[in-house]
C-alpha positions as CSV (number, residue, x, y, z in Angstrom):
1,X,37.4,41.2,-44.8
2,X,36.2,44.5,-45.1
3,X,39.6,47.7,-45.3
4,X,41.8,45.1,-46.0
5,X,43.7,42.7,-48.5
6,X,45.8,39.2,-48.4
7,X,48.5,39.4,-50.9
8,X,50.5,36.3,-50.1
9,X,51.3,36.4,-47.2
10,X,51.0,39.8,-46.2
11,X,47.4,41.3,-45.3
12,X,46.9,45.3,-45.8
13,X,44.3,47.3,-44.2
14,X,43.1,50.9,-45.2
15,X,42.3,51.6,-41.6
16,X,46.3,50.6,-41.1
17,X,48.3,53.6,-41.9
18,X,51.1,52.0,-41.1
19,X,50.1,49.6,-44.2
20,X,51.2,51.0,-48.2
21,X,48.8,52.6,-50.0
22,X,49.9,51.2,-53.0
23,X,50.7,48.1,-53.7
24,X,51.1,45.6,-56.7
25,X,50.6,41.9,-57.6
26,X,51.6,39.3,-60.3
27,X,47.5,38.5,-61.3
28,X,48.7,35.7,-63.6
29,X,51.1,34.3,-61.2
30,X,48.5,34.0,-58.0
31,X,48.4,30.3,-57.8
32,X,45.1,28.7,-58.3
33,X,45.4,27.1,-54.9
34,X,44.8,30.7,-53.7
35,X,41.5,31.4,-55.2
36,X,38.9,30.8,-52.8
37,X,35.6,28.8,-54.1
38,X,32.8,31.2,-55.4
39,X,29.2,30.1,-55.2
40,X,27.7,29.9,-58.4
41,X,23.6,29.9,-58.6
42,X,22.9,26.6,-60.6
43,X,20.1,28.7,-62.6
44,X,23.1,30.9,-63.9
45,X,24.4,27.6,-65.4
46,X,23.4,27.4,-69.2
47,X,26.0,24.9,-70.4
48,X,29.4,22.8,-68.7
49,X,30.5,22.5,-65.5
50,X,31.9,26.1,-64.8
51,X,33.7,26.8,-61.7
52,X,34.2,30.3,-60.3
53,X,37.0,31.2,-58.2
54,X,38.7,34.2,-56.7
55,X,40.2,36.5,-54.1
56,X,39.9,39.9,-52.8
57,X,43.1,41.7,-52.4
58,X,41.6,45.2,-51.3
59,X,38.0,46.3,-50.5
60,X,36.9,49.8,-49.0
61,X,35.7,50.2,-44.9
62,X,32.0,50.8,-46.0
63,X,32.1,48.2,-48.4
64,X,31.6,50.1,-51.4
65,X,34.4,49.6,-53.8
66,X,36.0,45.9,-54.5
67,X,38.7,44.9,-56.3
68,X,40.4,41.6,-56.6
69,X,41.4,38.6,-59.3
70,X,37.8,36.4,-60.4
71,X,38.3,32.9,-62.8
72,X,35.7,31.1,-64.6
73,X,36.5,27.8,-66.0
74,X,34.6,27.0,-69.7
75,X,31.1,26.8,-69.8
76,X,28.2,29.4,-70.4
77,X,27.3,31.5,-67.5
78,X,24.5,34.3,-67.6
79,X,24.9,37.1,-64.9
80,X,23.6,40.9,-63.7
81,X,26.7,42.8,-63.8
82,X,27.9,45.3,-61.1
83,X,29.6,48.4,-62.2
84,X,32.6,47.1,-63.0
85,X,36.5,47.9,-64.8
86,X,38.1,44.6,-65.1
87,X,41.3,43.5,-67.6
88,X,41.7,39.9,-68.6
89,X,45.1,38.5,-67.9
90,X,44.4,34.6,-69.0
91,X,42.1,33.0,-71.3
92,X,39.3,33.9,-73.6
93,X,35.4,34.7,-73.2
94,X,32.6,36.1,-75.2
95,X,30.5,38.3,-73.8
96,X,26.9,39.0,-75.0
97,X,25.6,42.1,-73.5
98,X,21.7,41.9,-73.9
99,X,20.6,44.9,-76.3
100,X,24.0,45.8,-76.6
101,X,27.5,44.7,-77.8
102,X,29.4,40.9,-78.2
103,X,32.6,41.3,-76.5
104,X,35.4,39.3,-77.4
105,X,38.1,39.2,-74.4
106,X,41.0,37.7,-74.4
107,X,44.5,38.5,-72.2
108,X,45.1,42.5,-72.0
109,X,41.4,42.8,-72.9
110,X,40.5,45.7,-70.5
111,X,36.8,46.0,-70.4
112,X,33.7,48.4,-68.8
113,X,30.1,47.1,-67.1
114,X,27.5,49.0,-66.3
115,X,25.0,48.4,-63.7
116,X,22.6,46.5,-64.5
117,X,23.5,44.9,-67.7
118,X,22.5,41.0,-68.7
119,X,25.2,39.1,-69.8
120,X,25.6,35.6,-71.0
121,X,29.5,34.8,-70.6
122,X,30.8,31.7,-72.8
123,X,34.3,31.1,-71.5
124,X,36.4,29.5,-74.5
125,X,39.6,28.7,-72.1
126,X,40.1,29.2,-68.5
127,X,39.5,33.5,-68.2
128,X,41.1,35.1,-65.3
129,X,40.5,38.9,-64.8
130,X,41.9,41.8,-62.0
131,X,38.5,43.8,-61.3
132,X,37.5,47.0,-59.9
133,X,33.7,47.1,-58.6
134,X,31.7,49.9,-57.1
135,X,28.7,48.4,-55.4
């Protein structure tokens, strides 16, 4: 839903002055039952079962700027990353960034994506993130 976000029960819009601007939310405490099913391309699937979850809780009128809580359940994943700021609340990954570096991420890992970069995500334990994106 484009302008606005569902935290809990409450939704907020940025087009709703009447709505905070600010706002905050227990990341680790949103129950899994509120993460909404994320499609997954099969090809993306090196190894496991891996299922992606998550939820918006704000995203900007035109679209341009996301940000939300994302879980990945163990397996090996390869993506094209968005440019994105994300810090991991629950779990630990590896990250290899192709021609680049090996994160390691675990909870209060905070960590930067650029555009364009190839990763190949192998999720250790359960890894649950808050995320900024600019599309």
């Amino acid at each position: 839903m484009a302008g606005a976000a569902t935290l809990g029960w409450r939704t907020m819009s940025t087009s709703d002055h009447s709505a905070p601007a600010s706002f905050a939310v227990s990341v680790a405490d949103v129950p899994d039952g509120e993460l909404e099913a994320e499609d997954l391309d099969p090809a993306q699937i090196v190894s496991g079962t891996p299922v992606v979850t998550g939820k918006v809780l704000w995203e900007s009128e035109d679209g341009s700027q996301i940000r939300g809580i994302w879980q990945i359940t163990p397996g090996v994943v390869t993506d094209t990353e968005a440019d994105e700021l994300f810090v991991v609340v629950g779990g630990r990954a590896t990250v290899e960034v192709e021609g680049g570096a090996t994160l390691e991420l675990g909870p209060g890992s905070a960590c930067v994506l650029r555009e364009g970069d190839k990763t190949t995500w192998t999720v250790h334990e359960t890894l649950r993130k808050a995320y900024h994106i600019n599309l």
